[in-house]
C-alpha positions in Angstrom: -59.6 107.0 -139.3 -63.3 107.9 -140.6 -63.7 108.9 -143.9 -64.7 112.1 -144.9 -68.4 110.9 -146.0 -68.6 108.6 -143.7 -71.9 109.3 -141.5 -71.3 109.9 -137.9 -71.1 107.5 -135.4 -74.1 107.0 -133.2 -74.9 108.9 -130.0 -74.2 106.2 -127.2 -76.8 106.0 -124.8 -77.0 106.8 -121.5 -75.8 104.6 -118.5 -78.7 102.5 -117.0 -79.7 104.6 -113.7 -79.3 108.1 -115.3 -81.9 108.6 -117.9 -81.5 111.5 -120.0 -83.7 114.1 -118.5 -86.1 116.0 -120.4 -85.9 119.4 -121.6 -86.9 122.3 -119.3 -89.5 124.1 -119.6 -88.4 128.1 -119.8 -90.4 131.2 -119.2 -87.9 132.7 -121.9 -86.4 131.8 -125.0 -83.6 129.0 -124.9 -81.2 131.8 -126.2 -82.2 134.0 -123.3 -82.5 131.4 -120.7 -78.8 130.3 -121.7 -77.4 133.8 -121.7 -79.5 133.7 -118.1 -77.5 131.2 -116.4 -74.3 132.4 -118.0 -75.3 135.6 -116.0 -75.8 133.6 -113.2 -72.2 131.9 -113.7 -70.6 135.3 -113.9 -72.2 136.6 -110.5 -71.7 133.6 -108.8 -67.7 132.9 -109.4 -67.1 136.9 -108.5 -68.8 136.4 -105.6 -67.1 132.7 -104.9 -63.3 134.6 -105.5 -63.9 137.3 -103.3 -64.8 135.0 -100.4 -61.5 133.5 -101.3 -59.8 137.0 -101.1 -61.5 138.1 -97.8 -60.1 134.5 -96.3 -56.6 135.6 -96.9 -56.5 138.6 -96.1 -58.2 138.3 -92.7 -56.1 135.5 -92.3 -53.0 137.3 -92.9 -53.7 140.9 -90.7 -54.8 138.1 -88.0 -52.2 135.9 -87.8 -49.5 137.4 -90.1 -47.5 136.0 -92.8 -49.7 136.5 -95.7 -47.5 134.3 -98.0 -48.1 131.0 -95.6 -52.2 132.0 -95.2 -52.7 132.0 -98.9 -51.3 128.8 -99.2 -53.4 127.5 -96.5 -56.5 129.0 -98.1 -56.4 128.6 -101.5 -54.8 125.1 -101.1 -57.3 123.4 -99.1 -60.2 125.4 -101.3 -59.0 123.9 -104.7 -58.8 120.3 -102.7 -62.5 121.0 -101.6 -63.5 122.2 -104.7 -62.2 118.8 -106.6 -64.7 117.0 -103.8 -67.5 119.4 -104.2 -67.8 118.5 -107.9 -67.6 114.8 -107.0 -70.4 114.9 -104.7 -72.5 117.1 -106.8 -73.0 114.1 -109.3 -75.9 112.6 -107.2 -77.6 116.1 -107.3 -77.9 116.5 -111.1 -81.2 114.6 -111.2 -82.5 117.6 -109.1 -79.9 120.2 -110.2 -82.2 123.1 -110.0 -83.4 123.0 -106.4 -79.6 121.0 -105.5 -78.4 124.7 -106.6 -80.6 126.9 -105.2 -79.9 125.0 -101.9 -75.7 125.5 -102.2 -76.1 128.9 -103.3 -78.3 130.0 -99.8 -76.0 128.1 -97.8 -72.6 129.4 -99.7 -73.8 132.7 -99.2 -74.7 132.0 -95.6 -71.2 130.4 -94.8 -68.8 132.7 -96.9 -71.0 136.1 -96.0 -70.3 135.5 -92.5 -67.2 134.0 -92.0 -65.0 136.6 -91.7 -67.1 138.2 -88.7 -67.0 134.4 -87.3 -62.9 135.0 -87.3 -62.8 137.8 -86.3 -64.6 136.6 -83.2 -62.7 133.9 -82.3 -59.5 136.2 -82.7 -61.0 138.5 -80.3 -63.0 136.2 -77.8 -61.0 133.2 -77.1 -58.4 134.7 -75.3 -56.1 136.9 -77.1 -53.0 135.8 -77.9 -53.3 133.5 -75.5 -55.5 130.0 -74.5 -57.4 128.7 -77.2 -56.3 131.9 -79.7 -53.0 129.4 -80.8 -55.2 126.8 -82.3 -59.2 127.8 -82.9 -58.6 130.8 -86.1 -56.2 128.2 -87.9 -58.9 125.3 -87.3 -61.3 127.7 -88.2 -59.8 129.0 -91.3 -59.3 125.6 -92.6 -63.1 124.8 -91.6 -64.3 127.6 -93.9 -61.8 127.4 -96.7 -62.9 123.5 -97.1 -66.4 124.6 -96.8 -66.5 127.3 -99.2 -64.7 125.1 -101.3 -66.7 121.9 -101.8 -69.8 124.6 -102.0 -67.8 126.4 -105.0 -67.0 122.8 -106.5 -70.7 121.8 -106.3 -71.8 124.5 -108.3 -70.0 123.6 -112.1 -71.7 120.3 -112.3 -74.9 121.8 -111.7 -74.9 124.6 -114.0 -73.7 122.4 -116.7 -76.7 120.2 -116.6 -78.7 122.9 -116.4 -77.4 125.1 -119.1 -77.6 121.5 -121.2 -81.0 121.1 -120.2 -82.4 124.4 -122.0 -80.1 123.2 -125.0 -78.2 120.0 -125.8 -74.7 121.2 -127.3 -71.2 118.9 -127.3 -69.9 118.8 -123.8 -66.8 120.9 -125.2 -68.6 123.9 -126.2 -70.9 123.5 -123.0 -67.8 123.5 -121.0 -66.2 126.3 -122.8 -68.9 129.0 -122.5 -69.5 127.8 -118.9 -66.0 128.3 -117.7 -65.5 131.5 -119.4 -68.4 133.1 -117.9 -66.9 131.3 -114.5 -63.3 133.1 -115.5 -64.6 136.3 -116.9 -66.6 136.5 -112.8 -63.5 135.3 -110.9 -61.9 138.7 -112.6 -64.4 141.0 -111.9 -64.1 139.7 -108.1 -61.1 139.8 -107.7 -60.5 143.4 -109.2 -64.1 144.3 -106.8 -62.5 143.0 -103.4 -59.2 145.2 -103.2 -60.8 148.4 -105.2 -64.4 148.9 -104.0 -65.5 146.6 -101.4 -62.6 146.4 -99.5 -61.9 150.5 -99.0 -65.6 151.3 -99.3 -67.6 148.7 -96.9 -64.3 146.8 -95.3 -63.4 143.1 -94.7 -66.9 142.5 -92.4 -69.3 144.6 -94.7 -68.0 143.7 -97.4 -67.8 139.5 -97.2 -71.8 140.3 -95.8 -72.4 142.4 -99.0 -71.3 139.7 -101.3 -73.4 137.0 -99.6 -76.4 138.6 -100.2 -75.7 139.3 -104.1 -74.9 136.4 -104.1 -77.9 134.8 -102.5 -80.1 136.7 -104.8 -78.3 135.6 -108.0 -78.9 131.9 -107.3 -82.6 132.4 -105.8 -83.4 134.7 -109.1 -82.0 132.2 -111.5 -84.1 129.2 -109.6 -87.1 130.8 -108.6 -87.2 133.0 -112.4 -85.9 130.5 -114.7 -86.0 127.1 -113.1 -89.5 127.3 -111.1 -91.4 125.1 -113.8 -88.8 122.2 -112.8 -89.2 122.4 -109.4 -92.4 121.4 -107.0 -94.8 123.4 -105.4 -93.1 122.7 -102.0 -89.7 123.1 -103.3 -90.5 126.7 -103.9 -91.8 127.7 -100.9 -88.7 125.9 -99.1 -86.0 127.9 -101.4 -87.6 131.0 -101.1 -88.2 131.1 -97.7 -84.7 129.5 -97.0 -82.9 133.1 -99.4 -85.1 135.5 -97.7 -84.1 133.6 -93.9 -80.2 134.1 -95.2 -80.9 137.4 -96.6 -82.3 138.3 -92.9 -79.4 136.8 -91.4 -76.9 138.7 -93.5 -78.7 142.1 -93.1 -79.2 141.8 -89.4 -75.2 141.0 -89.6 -74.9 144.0 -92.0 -76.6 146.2 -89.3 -74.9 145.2 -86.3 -71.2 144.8 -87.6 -70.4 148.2 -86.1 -71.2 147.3 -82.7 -69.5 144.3 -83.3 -66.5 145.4 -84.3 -66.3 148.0 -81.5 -66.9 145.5 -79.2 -63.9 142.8 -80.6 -61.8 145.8 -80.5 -62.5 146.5 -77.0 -62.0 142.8 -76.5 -58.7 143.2 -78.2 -56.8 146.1 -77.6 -58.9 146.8 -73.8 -61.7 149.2 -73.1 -59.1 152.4 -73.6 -59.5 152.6 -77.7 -59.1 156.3 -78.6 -58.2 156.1 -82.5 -59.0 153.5 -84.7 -58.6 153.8 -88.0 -57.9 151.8 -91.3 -56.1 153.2 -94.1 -55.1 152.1 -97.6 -52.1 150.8 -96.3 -52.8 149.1 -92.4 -54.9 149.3 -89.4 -53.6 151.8 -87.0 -55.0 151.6 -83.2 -54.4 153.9 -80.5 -55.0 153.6 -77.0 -54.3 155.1 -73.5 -52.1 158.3 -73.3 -55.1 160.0 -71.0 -55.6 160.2 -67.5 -51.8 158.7 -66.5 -52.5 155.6 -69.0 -49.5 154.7 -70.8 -49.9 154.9 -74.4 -49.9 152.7 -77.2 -49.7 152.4 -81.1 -50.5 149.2 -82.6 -50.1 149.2 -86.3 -52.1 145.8 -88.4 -52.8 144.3 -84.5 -48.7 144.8 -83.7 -47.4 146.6 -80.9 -45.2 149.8 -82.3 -44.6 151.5 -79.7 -45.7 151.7 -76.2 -44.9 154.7 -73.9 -44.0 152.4 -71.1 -40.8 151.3 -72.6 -40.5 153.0 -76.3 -37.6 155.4 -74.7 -35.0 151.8 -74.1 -36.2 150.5 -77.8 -35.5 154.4 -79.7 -32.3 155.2 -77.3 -30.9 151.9 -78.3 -31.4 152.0 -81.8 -30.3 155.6 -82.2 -27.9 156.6 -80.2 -24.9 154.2 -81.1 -25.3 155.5 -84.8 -25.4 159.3 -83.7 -21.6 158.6 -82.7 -19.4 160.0 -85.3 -20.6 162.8 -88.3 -24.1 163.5 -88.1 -25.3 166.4 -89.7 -27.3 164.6 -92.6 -29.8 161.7 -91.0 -31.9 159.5 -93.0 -34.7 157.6 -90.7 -36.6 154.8 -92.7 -39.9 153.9 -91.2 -40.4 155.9 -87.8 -43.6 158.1 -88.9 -44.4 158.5 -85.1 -41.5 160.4 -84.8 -39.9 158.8 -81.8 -36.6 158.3 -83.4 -36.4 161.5 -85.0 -36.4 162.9 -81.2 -33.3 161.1 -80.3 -31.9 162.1 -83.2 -32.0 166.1 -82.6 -31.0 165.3 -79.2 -27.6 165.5 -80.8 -25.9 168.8 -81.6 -24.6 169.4 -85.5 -27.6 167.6 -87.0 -28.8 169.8 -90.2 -31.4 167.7 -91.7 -33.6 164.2 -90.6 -35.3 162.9 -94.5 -38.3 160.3 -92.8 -39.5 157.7 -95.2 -42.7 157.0 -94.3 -45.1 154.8 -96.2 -48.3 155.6 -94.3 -49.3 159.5 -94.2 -51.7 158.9 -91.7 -49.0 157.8 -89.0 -47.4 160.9 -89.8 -50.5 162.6 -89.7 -51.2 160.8 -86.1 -47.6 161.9 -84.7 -48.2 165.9 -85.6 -51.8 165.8 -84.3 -52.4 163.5 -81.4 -51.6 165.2 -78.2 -50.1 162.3 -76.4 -48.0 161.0 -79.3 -47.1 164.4 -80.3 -45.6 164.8 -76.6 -44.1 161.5 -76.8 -42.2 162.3 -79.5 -41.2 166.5 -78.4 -43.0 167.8 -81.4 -40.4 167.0 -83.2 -42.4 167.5 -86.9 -42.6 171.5 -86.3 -38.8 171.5 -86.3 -37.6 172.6 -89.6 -34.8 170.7 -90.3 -37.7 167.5 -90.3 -38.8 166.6 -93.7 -41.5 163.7 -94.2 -41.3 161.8 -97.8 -44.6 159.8 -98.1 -43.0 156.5 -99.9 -42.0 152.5 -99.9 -38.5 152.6 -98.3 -37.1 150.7 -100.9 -38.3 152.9 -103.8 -37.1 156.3 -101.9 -33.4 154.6 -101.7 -33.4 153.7 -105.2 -33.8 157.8 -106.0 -31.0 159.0 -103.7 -27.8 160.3 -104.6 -24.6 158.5 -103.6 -23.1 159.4 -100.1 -26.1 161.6 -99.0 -26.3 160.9 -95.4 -24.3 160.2 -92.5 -26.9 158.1 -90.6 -29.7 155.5 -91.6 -31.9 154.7 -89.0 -33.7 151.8 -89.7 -37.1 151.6 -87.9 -39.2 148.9 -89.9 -41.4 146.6 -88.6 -39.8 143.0 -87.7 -38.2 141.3 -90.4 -40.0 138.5 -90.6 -43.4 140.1 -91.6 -43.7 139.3 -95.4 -44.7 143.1 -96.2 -41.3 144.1 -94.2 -39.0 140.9 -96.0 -37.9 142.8 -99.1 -36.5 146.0 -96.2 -34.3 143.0 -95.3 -33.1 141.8 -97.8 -29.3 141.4 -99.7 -30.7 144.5 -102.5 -32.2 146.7 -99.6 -28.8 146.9 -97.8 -26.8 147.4 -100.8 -28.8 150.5 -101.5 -28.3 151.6 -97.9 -24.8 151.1 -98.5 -24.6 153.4 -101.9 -26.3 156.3 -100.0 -24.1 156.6 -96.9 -21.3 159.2 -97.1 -18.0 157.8 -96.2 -17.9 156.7 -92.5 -21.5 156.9 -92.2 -23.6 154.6 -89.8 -26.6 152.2 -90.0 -28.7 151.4 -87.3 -31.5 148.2 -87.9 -33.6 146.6 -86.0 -33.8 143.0 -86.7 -36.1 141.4 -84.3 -35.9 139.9 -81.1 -32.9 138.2 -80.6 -33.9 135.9 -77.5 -37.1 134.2 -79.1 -36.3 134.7 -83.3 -32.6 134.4 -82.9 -32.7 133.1 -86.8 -34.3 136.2 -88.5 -31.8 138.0 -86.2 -28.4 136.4 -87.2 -29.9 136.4 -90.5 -30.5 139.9 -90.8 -26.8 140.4 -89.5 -25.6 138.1 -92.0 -27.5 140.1 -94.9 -26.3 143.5 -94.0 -22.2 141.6 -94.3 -23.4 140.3 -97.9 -23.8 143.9 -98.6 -20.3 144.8 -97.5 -20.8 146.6 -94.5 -18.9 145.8 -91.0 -21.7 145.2 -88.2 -21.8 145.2 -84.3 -24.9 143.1 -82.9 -25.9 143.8 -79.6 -29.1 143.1 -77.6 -31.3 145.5 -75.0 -33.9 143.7 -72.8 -36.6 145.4 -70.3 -39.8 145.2 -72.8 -43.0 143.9 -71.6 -45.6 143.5 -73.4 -48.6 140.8 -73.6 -48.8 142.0 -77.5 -47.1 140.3 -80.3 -44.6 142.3 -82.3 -43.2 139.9 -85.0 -45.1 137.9 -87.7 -47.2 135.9 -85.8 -50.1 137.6 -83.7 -50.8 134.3 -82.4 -47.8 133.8 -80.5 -49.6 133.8 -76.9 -48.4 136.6 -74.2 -45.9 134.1 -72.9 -43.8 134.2 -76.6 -44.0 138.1 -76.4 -41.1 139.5 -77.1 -39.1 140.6 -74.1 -36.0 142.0 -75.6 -34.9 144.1 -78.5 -32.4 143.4 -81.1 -30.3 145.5 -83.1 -27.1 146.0 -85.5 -24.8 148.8 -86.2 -23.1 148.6 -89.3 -20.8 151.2 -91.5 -18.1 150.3 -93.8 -15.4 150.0 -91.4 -15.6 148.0 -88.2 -18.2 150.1 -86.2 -17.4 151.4 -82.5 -20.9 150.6 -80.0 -20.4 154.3 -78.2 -22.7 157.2 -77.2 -21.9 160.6 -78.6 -20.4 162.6 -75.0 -21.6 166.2 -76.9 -25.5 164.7 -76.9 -28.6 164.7 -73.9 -27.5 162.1 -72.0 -29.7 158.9 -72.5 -31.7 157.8 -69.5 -31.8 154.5 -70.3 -28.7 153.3 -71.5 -24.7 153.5 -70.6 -21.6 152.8 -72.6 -20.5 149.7 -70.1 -24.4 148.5 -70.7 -23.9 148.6 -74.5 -21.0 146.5 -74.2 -22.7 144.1 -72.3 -25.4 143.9 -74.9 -23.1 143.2 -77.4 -21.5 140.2 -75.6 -25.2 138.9 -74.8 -26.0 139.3 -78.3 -22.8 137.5 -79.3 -23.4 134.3 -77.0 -26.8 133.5 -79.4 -24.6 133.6 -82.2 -26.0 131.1 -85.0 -23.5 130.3 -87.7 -23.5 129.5 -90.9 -27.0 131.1 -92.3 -27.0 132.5 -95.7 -28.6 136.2 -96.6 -31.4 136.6 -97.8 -32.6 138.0 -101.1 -35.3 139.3 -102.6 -35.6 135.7 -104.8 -34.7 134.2 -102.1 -36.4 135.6 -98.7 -34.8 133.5 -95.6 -36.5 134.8 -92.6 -39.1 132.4 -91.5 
């Protein structure tokens, strides 16, 4: 223990090899040049998080499951990081130009990759060939390399930020890691708010390379210059303004770009593309005899060649029984709203929509709105902008005869929660007594898992079910969670479960437009097909506890 007056104990010197360097000389005040870099610090680490951000959530609307790219992402980025700072130590002797360098090549690397994804989602093949492995390599290649750039960077500023003023290494640390948290915030809160609705996932990651580019070639070139050499300067500023080129000629031609990866995509027959604040919705055909079809965040919807099997299926079992008061949750393009005033005695359809614009697209759009028989200028139709879940928590008790749900597959994260243990037992509190509830739950051939698992959630909730199975689609487009299943994993089939309170009856109401698609015999050979893939024993899943994988 050292005693109060004891003097302190003498600065230890430093290790053979690493002489201490000498001060910098400043154009500015130390004060001012510290506040500088801490400015620097700040840009820097928004711009560093928001690559992160634009990683994941290409990532996720590429290949789906957002839960499994995050990991992937930020996992291999913090490893990276903790290497980046290793291998920075034998830059420190040259910290100013060593940053200046990472800084021009971080925002070359993090600026463009998401328009290097994108084209390796759209040019090697699909969902097919090369498509099942090059993105995930890909993905990993960036995240490590944005990483160990981002780890490179803390070392560096801290010997620089010592260099204009020796301090303790704990206050050092702390002012440079605040201004490093205080960034990270601002980026993060930037990417989802501003640069994501206003410039989009391409613009945007462009955008923040060249801010950040500029930040690390201001803080060299302004502050630093006196510690570097004549020759460094002219290679770091003519290294920024060749990235700054590259980013802006990337800037200027990401339209055409992304035209031409959508053509390479979704074909040459694109007639709506749009992105809204909650998905990407893509239209094509439905001119000129083309069949038509609706892709919603890269997924296949619907498609006219064989939407009518997938909406008579789910629908028409339910419609069996009372059904003046419908509920439909999901099914903005109004496709199973038109089976369901197929049926006489129906007074009201309540859709739950999320989205306004698919709603908006299903009123508008003359080949959708003929798919669908104009169903949204029949009055007894009424749209309810809102998260399915969050609607059904407002409903009264026994307000509907019917559910319909049309959701996305079940094992989408954003579609987990509309599967789950909760969801159903809300579902269950609004249907009047005998009332129906029709889900879709996935393809039952390839994902017969999520499917049985999705049965086995709706029993949980104390509902009765009846599986059954309709084949006949084809498609080379994925529907479930993973876009880069290849055409040969498509889904070819359709799953589905009626459920109600009491054991429910798979019939077709006699009094309704006949289906053209499906028969009461066909139904009950569904339901036997269904019942051979049987897997036992799989528990329901929660909202704590999401199963479907």
């Amino acid at each position: 223990m050292i005693e109060p007056h004891a003097p302190a104990p003498p600065r230890p010197a430093p290790p053979r090899g690493l002489p201490e360097p000498p001060p910098v000389r400043l154009p500015v005040r130390p004060g001012t040049g510290r506040f500088l870099v801490l400015a620097g610090v700040f840009v820097c680490a928004a711009c560093g998080l928001v690559y992160e951000l634009e990683l994941v959530a290409l990532a996720s609307y590429l290949m789906g499951d957002s839960v499994t790219q995050a990991s992937v992402v930020l996992s291999v980025m913090v490893f990276a990081m903790g290497i980046g700072s290793l291998g920075a130590k034998r830059l420190r002797r040259h910290a100013a130009i060593g940053f200046g360098a990472i800084e021009a090549t971080l925002a070359l690397v993090g600026g463009c990759s998401a328009m290097a994804l994108y084209a390796v989602f759209a040019w090697t093949g699909g969902w097919g060939g090369l498509w099942v492995a090059a993105p995930r390599c890909l993905l990993v290649a960036f995240s490590l390399a944005i990483g160990l750039l981002i780890g490179a960077e803390v070392p560096l500023l801290m010997e620089l930020i010592q260099r204009i003023r020796r301090q303790d290494a704990g206050g050092a640390v702390a002012d440079l890691f605040a201004a490093d948290y205080v960034g990270a915030l601002v980026g993060g809160l930037a990417f989802p708010f501003l640069l994501l609705p206003l410039c989009g996932q391409l613009t945007g990651a462009l955008l923040t390379g060249a801010v950040n580019v500029l930040a690390g070639g201001a803080l060299v070139l302004g502050l630093f210059r006196r510690d570097l050499t004549p020759r460094g300067r002219r290679l770091l500023l003519a290294a920024n303004l060749v990235v700054l080129g590259l980013l802006a000629a990337a800037a200027a031609g990401s339209g055409a770009f992304e035209e031409a990866a959508r053509r390479a995509v979704y074909g040459d027959d694109v007639r709506v593309a749009v992105r809204t604040g909650v998905q990407e919705i893509v239209v094509t055909g439905g001119t000129r005899g083309r069949p038509l079809d609706l892709f919603l965040d890269g997924r296949l919807r619907v498609s006219s060649q064989d939407e009518r099997r997938y909406h008579e299926a789910l629908v028409r079992p339910a419609m069996t029984g009372a059904h003046g008061r419908v509920l439909i949750l999901g099914g903005g393009d109004g496709l199973a709203a038109r089976e369901v005033l197929l049926h006489p005695g129906v007074d009201r359809v309540d859709i739950v929509e999320i989205d306004p614009a698919v709603v908006r697209l299903a009123r508008t759009d003359p080949a959708l709105t003929r798919l669908n028989g104009h169903v949204y200028d029949d009055r007894r139709v009424h749209v309810h902008t809102a998260d399915a879940f969050t609607r059904l928590r407002t409903l009264p008790a026994a307000a509907y005869d019917v559910v319909v749900e049309d959701l996305p597959d079940p094992g989408i994260t954003a579609s987990t929660k509309l599967y789950s243990r909760e969801f159903y037992d809300l579902v269950r509190r609004v249907l009047a007594p005998g009332g129906r509830l029709a889900v879709h739950a996935g393809p039952v051939a390839s994902r017969p898992d999520v499917f049985w698992t999705a049965e086995t959630t709706i029993r949980a909730a104390g509902l009765r079910t009846a599986p059954y199975q309709v084949g006949g689609r084809a498609s080379r487009f994925a529907a479930g969670p993973d876009r880069a299943t290849g055409a040969r994993r498509a889904p070819r089939d359709g799953g589905f479960v009626l459920a109600a309170r009491i054991p429910p009856h798979l019939a077709l109401d006699p009094t309704a437009v006949r289906p053209r698609t499906i028969t009461p015999a066909a139904l009950a050979a569904d339901a036997r097909a269904a019942a051979r893939t049987r897997v036992p024993g799989l528990p329901p899943s929660t909202l704590v506890h999401p199963r479907y994988a």
